[in-house]
C-alpha positions as CSV (number, residue, x, y, z in Angstrom):
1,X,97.1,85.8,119.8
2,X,100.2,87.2,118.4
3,X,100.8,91.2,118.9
4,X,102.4,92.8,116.5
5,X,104.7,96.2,117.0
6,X,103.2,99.4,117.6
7,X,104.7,100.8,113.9
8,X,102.7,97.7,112.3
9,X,99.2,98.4,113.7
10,X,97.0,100.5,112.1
11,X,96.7,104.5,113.3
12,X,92.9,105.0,115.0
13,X,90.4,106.4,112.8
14,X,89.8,109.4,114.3
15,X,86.9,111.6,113.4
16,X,84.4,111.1,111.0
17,X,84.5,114.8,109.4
18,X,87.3,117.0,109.8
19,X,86.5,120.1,107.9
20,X,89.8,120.9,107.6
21,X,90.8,117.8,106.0
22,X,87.6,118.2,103.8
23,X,88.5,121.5,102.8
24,X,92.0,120.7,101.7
25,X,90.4,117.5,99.8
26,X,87.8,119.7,97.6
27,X,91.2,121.9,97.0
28,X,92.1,118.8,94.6
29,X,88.9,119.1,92.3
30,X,90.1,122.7,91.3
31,X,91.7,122.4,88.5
32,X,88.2,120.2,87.5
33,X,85.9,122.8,89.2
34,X,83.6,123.1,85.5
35,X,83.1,119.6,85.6
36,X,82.7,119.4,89.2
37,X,79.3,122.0,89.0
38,X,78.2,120.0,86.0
39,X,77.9,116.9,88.6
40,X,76.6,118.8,91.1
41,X,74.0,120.0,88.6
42,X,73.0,116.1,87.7
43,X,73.0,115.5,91.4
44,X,70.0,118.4,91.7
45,X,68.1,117.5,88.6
46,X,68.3,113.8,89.6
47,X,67.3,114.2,93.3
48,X,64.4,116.5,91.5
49,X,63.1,113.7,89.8
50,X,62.7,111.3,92.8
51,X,59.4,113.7,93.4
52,X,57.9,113.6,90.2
53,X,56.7,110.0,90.1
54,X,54.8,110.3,93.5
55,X,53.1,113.9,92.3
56,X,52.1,112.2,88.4
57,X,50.4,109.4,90.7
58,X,48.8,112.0,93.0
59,X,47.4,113.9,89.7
60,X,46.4,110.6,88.0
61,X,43.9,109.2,90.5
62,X,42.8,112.3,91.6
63,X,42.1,114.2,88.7
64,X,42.5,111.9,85.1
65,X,40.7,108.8,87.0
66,X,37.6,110.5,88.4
67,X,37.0,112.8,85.4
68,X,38.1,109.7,82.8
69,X,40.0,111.7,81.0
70,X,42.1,109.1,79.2
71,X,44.3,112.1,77.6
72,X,45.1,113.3,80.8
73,X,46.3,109.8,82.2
74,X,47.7,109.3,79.0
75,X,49.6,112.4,79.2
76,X,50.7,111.5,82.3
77,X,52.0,108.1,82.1
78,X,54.0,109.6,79.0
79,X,55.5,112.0,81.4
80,X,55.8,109.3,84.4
81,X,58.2,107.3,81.6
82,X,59.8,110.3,80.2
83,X,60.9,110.6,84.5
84,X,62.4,107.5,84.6
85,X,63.8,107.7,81.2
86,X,65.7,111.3,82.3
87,X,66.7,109.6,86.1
88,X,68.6,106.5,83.8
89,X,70.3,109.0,81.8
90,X,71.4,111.1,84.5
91,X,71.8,109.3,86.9
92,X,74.5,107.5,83.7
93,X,75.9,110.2,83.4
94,X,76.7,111.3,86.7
95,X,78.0,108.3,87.2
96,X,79.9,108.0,84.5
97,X,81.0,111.9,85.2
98,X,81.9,111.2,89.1
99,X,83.9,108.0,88.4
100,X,86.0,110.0,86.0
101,X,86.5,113.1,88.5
102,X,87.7,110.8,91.2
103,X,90.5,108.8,89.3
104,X,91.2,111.9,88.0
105,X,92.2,113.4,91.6
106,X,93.3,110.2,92.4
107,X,95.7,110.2,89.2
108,X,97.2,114.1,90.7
109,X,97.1,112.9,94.4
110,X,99.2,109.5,93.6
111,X,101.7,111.5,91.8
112,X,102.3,114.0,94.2
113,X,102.6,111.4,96.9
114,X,104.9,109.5,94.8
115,X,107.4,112.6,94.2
116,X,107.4,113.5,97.7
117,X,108.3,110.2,98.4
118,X,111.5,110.7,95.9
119,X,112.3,113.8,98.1
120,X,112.2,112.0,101.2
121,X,115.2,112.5,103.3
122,X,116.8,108.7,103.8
123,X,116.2,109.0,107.8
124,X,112.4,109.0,106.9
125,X,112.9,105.9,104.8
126,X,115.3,104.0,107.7
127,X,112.4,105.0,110.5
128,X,109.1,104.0,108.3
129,X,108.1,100.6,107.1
130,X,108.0,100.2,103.4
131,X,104.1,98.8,104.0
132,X,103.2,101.6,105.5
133,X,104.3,103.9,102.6
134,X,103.2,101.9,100.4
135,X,100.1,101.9,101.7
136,X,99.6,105.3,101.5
137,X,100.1,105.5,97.7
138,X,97.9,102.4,97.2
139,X,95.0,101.7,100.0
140,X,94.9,105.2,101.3
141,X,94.4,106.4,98.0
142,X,91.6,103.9,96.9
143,X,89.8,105.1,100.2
144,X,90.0,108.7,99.2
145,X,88.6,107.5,95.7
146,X,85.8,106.0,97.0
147,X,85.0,108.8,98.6
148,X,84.8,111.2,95.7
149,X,83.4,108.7,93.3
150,X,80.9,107.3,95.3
151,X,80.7,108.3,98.6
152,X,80.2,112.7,97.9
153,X,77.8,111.6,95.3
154,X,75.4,109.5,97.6
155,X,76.3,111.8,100.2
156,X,74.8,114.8,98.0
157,X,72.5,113.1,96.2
158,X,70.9,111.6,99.3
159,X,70.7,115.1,100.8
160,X,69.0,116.5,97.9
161,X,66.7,113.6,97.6
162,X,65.8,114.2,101.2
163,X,65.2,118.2,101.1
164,X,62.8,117.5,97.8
165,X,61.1,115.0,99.3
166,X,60.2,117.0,102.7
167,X,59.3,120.2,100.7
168,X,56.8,118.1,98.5
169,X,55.3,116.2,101.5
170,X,55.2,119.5,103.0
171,X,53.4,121.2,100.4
172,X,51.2,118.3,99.1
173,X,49.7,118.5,103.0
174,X,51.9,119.1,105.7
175,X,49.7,117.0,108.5
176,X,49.9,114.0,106.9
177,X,54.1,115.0,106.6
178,X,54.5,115.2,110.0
179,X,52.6,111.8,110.6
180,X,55.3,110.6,108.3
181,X,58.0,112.5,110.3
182,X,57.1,110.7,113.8
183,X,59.4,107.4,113.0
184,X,62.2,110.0,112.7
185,X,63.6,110.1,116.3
186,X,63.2,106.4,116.0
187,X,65.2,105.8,113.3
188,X,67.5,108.9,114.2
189,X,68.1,106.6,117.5
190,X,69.3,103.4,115.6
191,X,71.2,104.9,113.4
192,X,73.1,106.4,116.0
193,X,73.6,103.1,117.8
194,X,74.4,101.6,114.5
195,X,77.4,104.3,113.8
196,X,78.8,103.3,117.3
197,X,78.6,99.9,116.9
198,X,79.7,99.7,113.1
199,X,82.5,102.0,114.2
200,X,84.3,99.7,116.5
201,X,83.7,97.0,113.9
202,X,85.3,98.6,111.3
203,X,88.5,99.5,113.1
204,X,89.0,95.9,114.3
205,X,88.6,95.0,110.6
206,X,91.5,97.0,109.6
207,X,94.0,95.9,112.6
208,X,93.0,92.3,111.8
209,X,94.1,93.4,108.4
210,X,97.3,95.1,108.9
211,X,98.1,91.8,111.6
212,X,97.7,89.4,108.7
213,X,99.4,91.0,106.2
214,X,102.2,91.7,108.6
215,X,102.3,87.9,109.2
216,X,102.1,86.6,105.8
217,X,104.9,89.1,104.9
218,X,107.3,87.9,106.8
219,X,106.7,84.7,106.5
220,X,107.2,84.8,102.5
221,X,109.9,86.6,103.0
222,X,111.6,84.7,105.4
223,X,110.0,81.4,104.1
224,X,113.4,79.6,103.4
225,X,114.0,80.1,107.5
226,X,110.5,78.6,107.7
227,X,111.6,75.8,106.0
228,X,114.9,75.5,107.6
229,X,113.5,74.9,111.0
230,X,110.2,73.0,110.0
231,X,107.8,76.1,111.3
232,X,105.3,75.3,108.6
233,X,102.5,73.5,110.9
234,X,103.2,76.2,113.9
235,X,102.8,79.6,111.5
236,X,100.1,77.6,110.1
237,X,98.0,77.4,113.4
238,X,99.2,81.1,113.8
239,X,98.0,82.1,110.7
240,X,94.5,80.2,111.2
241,X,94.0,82.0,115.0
242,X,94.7,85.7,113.0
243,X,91.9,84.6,110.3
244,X,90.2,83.4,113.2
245,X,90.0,86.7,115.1
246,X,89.6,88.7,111.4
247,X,86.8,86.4,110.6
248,X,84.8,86.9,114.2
249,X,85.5,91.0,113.7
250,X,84.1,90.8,110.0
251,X,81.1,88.6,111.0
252,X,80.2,91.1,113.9
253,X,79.9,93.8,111.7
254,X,78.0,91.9,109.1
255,X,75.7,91.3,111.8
256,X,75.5,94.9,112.7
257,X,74.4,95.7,109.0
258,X,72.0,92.7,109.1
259,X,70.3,94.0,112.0
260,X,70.5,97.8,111.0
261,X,68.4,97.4,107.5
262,X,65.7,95.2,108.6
263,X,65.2,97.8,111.7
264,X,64.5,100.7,109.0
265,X,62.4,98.6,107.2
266,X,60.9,97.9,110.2
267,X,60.0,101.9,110.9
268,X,59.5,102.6,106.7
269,X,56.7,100.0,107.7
270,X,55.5,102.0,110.6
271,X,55.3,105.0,108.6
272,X,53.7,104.0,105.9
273,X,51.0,101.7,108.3
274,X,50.7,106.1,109.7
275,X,49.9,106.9,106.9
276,X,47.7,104.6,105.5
277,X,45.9,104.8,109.0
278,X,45.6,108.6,109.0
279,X,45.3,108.9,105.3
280,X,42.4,106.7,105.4
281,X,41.0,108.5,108.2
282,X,40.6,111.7,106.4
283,X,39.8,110.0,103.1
284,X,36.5,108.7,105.1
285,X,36.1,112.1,106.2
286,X,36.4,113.7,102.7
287,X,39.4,116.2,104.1
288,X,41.8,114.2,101.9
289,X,42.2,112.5,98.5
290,X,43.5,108.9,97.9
291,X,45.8,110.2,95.6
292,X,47.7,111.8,98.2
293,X,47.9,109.3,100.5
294,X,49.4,107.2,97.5
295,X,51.5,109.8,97.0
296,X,53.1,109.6,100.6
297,X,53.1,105.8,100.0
298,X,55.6,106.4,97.9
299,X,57.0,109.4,99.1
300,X,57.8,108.0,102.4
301,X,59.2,104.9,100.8
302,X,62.2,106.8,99.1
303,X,62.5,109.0,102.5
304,X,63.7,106.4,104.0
305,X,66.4,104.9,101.4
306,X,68.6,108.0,101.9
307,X,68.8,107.6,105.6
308,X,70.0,104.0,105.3
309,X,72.7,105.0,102.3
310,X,73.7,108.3,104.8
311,X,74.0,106.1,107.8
312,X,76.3,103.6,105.7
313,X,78.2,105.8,104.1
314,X,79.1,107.3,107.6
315,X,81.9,104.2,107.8
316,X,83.2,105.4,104.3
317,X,83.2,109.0,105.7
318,X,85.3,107.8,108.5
319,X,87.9,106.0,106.7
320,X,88.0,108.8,103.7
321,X,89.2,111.7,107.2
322,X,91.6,108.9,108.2
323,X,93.1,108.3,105.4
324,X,93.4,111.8,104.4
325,X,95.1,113.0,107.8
326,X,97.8,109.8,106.8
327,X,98.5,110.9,103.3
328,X,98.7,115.0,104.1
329,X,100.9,113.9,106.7
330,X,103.1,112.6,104.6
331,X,103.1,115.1,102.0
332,X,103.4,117.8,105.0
333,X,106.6,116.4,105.8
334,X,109.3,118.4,105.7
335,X,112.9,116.9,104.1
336,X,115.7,118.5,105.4
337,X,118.5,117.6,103.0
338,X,117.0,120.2,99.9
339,X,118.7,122.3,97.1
340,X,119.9,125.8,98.1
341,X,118.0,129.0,97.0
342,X,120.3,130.0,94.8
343,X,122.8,127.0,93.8
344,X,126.3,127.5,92.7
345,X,127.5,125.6,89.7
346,X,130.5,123.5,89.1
347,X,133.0,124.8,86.5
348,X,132.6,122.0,83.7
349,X,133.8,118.5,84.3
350,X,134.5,118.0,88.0
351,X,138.2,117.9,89.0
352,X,137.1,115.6,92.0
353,X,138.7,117.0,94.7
354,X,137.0,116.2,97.8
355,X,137.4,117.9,101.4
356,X,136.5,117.1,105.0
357,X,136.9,119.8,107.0
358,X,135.9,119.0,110.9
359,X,132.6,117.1,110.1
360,X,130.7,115.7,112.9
361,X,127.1,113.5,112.6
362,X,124.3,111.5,114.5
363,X,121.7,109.6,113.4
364,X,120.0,111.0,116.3
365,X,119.9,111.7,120.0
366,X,120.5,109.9,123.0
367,X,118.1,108.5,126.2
368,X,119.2,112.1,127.4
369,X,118.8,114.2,124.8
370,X,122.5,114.9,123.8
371,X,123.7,114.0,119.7
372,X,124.7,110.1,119.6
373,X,127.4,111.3,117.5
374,X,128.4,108.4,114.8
375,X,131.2,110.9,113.6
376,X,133.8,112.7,115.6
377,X,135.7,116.1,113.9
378,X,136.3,113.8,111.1
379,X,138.5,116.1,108.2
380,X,140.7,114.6,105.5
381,X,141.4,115.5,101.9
382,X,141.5,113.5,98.7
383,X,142.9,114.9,95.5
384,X,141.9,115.1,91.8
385,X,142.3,111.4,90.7
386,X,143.5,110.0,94.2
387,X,142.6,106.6,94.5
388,X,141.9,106.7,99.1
389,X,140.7,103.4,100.4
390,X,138.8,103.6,103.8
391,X,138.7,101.1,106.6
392,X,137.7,100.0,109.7
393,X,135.8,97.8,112.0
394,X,131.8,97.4,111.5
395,X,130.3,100.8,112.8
396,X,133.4,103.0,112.4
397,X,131.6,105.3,110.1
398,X,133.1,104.8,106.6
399,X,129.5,104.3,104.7
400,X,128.5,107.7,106.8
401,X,131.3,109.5,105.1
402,X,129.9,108.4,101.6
403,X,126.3,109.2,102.8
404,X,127.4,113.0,104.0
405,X,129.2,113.1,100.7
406,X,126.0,112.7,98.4
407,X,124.1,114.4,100.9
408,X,121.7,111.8,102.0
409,X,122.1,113.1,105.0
410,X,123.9,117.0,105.5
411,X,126.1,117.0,109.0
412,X,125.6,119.0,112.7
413,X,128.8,120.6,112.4
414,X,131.3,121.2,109.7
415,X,131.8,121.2,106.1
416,X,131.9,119.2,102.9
417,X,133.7,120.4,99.9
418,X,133.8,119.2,96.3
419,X,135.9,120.8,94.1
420,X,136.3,123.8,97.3
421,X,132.6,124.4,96.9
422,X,130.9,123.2,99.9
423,X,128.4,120.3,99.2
424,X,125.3,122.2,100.7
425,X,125.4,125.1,97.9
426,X,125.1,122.6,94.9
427,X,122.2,122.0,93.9
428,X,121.3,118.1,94.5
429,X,120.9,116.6,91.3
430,X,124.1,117.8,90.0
431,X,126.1,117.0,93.1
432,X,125.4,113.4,92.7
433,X,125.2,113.1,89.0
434,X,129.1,113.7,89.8
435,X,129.1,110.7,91.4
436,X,128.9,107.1,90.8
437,X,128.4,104.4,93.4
438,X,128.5,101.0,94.0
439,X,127.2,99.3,96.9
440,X,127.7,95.3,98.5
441,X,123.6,95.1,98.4
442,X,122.7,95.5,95.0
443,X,119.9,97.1,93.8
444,X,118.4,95.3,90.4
445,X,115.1,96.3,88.4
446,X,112.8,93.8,87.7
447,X,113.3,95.1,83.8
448,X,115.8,94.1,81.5
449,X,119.1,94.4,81.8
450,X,119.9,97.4,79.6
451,X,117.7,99.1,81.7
452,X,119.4,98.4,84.8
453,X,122.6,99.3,82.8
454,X,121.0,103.0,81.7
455,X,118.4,103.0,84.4
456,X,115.8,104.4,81.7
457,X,118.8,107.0,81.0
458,X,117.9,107.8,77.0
459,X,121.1,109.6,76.4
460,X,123.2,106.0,77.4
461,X,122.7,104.5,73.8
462,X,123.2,100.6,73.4
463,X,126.8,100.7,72.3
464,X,127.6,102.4,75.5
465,X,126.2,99.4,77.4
466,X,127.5,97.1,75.8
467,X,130.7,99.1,75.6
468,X,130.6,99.1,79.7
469,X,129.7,95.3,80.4
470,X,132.4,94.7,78.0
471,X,134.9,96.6,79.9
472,X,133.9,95.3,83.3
473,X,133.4,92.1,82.6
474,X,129.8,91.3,82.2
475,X,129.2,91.0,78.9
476,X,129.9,87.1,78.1
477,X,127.3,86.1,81.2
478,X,124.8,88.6,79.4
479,X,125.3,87.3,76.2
480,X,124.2,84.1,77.8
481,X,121.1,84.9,78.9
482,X,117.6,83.7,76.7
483,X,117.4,86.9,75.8
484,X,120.9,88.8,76.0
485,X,120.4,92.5,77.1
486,X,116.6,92.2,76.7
487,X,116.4,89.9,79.3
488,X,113.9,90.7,82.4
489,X,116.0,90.1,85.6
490,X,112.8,89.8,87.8
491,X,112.2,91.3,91.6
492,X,115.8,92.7,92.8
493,X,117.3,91.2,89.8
494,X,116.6,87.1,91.5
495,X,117.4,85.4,88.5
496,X,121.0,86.1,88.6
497,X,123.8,85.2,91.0
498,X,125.1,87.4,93.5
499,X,128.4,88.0,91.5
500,X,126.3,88.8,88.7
501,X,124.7,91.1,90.4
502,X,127.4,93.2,91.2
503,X,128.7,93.1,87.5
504,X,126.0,94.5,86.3
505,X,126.1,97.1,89.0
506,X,129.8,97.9,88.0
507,X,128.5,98.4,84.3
508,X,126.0,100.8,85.3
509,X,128.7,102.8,87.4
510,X,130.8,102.3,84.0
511,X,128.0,103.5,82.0
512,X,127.3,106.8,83.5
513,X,131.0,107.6,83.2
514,X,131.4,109.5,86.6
515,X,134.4,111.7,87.3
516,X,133.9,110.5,90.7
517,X,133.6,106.5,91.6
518,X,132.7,105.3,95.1
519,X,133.0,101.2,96.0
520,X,131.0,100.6,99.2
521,X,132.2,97.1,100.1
522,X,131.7,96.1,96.4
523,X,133.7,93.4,96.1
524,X,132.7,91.6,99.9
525,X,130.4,89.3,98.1
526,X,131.8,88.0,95.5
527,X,133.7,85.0,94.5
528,X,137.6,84.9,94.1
529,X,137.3,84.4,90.3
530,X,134.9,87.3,89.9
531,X,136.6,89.4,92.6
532,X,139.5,89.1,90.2
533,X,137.9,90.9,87.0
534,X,136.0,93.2,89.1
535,X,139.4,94.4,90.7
536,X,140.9,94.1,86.9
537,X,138.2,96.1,85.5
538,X,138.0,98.6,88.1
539,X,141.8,99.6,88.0
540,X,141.3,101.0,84.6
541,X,137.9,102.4,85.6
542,X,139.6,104.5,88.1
543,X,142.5,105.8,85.9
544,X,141.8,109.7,86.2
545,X,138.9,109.4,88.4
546,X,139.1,110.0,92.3
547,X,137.5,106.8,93.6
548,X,136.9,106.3,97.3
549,X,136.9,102.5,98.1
550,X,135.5,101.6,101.7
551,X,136.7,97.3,102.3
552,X,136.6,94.8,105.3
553,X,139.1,93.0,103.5
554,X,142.4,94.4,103.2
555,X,143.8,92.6,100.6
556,X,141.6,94.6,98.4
557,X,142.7,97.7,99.0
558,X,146.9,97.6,99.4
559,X,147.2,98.9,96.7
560,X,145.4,101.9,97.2
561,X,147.4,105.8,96.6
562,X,146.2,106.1,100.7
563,X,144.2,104.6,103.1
564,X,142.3,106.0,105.5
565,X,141.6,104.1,109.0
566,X,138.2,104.9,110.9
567,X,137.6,103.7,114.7
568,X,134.5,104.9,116.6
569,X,133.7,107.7,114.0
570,X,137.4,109.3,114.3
571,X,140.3,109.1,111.2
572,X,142.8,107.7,113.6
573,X,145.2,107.2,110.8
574,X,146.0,107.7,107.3
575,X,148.9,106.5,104.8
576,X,149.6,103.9,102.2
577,X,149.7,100.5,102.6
578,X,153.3,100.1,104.0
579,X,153.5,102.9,106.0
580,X,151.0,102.2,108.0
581,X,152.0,98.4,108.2
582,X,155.7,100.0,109.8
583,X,153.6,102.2,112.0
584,X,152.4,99.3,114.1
585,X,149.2,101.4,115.3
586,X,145.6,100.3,114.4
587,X,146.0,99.4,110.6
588,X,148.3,96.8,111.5
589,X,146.4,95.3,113.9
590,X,144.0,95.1,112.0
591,X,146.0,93.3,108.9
592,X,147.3,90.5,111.6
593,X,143.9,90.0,112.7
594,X,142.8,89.5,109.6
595,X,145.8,87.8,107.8
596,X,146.0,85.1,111.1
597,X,142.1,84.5,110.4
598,X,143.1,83.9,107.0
599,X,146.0,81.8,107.7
């Protein structure tokens, strides 16, 4: 059987009921408190009405019967319908009520989960599997929904049935109740052994779960690899041995449930044989009525439905605490990347003057404990309009330097400057609303492209779209599309080419006219012809902009104002084109490695 990773399984259960967790849970139905009482009001007057029925028989052949008084029964068989009548309409209504409550906390809780996750810091993102987040938002969620829809309600309602059921066995005649009662330890005991078992069962369920879904995945994703090396039949007999083992795990607690019901019934049975053997007893003796004992028929009967819905429910229970600890987890999480308490403003447009001064970051820490540091003292300055190309080997740092400047992640030591206000006092938003940036691994909407253009921006009108694919280049492969600008461009934008792509990333840069434009490899994937109006369209996009422009190639950047040269997280040099050519230090190793390569 294939294991999966640790981060893939699912987390244990842990306990069934956590008040802590509950109480932080009822904090969500607050804001709905009115409506909240008026369920819990339902909840009594339904759980009420389970005792009438039994007490109308009780009165019907003990008193209208013998006396045959047929307006008596009659009266009574009006108010026995009236009971059911009442127990469908509240029992509607609460339904109907609950159901409502829940997606209503479910509505709040999915939206506060999905801001946080907008405030995550990026390290959160690069350390946790999309699945698991998304489950969160999505099966996590639905748990918790249950739970307040359905499982509070049966909860409650059972409990309530229960106590009105005991207090009117009690008082109806309490020796005959506690004949009733003697199955209790009985069915006390296999519940118990039911909540063990059923337990065990449900947490194999859910790892079985989380394996296949891992497994089919990947293997969609990576499906033209699949293909590539004729794994179909192989991750086929994988895939059959995982809905194998999820099959055995769901059968065994099927099994558990089949064994569990038929027990109660078994001991309902025994209770209400107790009954009708110590009911009948005293009947013969003339110390009891047979509309009592009828009455506990029926009594006991609906005794023992609760305790099978409460020992169900336990599983729900269980899941609901699990699935709570998850999602407050998340929403406990502190980000550490947030705006200052008191943030300074930029003095109207941005001049785009950016500063280094001694920065130094890690990702993390070492084996030992010490900061892997992935930048060394690092401190350089661009000016207003400066057009500074960055290079360097793969893991030299230059995307780090663009992630410290929009403060996706904020250094260990030194300081970050835009316009000589350190990064850290602007408020986010505005910081990178300064800022536009264009990445190699493009980033496409499944809407239309004006969307991805404006990104649901209202204030970018269509002329300004157009106007921007225009000017980069995009526009004629648009108009070309079914349905122009209206066209959807499905999951991560699939339906168009690579080069495409990154057009229509360009025009979005374009689009939000930023005083300051970054090109992260932008150009890397791209074909000659494309390369050659992205590069033509970008040198007037940069005209009075400062633009940072980070390459592997360094025919793309020669003619760049400066260029900056990163190795192992330190500037080792800096200087145009030329000058570091007639330096012969790293640059220009670099150019006749790459020009022989090319040669």
């Amino acid at each position: 059987m294939p294991e999966l990773p640790v981060h893939l399984e699912e987390e244990a259960l842990g306990k069934a009921y956590d008040a802590r967790l509950m109480r932080r849970l009822l904090t969500y139905l607050w804001p709905y408190w009115p409506l909240a009482l008026l369920a819990i009001g339902l909840l009594v007057l339904s759980s009420a009405l389970a005792v009438v029925g039994p007490w109308l028989t009780q009165l019907a052949l003990d008193e209208a019967i013998p006396q045959g008084d047929m307006g008596l029964l009659a009266r009574l068989a009006v108010a026995f319908t009236g009971a059911l009548a009442a127990g469908f309409v509240l029992q509607y209504a609460q339904t109907l009520l609950t159901t409502w409550l829940g997606q209503s906390v479910m509505y709040d809780l999915r939206g506060q989960i999905f801001r946080k996750l907008q405030r995550l810091d990026l390290k959160d993102f690069d350390r946790t599997p999309v699945g698991r987040l998304m489950t969160r938002i999505t099966s996590d969620v639905e748990t918790l929904n249950e739970l307040f829809s359905s499982g509070l309600v049966t909860v409650f309602g059972d409990v309530f049935t229960l106590i009105f059921i005991v207090a009117a066995m009690l008082s109806m005649d309490w020796q005959l109740a506690l004949v009733s009662f003697a199955v209790l330890p009985l069915v006390a005991w296999a519940a118990f052994l039911f909540r063990s078992r059923i337990r065990q069962a449900y947490r194999d369920i859910r790892v079985r779960v989380a394996r296949i879904n891992s497994f089919i995945h990947e293997r969609i994703t990576g499906m033209r690899v699949v293909q590539l090396f004729n794994r179909e039949e192989a991750d086929a007999r994988v895939h059959d041995r995982l809905e194998a083992d999820y099959l055995e795990a769901h059968l065994r607690s099927i099994t558990y449930y089949a064994l569990f019901f038929p027990v109660i019934e078994l001991f309902t049975s025994v209770a209400l044989a107790l009954i009708i053997w110590s009911g009948g007893e005293r009947i013969l003796s003339g110390s009891l009525t047979v509309g009592v004992v009828a009455a506990f028929l029926q009594y006991a009967r609906r005794f023992f439905r609760p305790i099978q819905d409460l020992s169900e429910k336990y599983n729900l229970l269980q899941g609901a605490m699990a699935s709570s600890e998850r999602i407050f987890k998340l929403l406990d999480q502190e980000s550490l990347v947030v705006d200052p308490p008191s943030p300074r403003k930029l003095p109207g447009r941005t001049r785009g003057e950016i500063e280094f001064r001694d920065v130094s970051f890690a990702y993390g820490r070492d084996d030992i404990g010490n900061w892997d540091w992935v930048l060394r003292s690092v401190s350089f300055r661009v000016q207003p309009g400066e057009k500074v190309a960055i290079v360097g080997h793969t893991g030299a740092g230059k995307t780090t330097l663009v992630n410290l400047l929009m403060r996706f992640y904020d250094p260990q030591e030194g300081t970050i400057l835009l316009d000589g206000i350190p990064v850290g006092e602007l408020a986010i938003q505005e910081l990178r609303s300064r800022i536009g940036l264009v990445l190699q691994d493009v980033f496409l909407f499944s809407e239309d492209v004006a969307y991805n253009i404006r990104l649901g921006d209202p204030e970018i009108e269509d002329q300004a779209i157009r106007a921007a694919a225009e000017r980069i280049g995009a526009h004629p492969f648009i108009e070309r599309l079914e349905r122009g600008y209206a066209q959807p461009l499905g999951e991560r934008g699939a339906s168009l080419s690579v080069g495409e792509r990154q057009l229509v990333s360009f025009a979005r840069a374009l689009a939000f006219d930023p005083p300051i434009l970054i090109l992260d490899e932008a150009t890397s994937s791209v074909d000659s012809e494309i390369e050659a109006r992205i590069e033509a369209a970008t040198d007037e996009l940069m005209r009075g902009r400062t633009s940072l422009v980070i390459a592997h190639r360094l025919s793309t950047v020669i003619n760049a104002d400066r260029i900056l040269v990163m190795h192992h997280g330190e500037l080792r040099e800096q200087g145009s084109h030329e000058d570091l050519l007639s330096r012969g230090g790293l640059y220009a190793r670099l150019h006749q490695l790459q020009f022989a390569a090319t040669s």
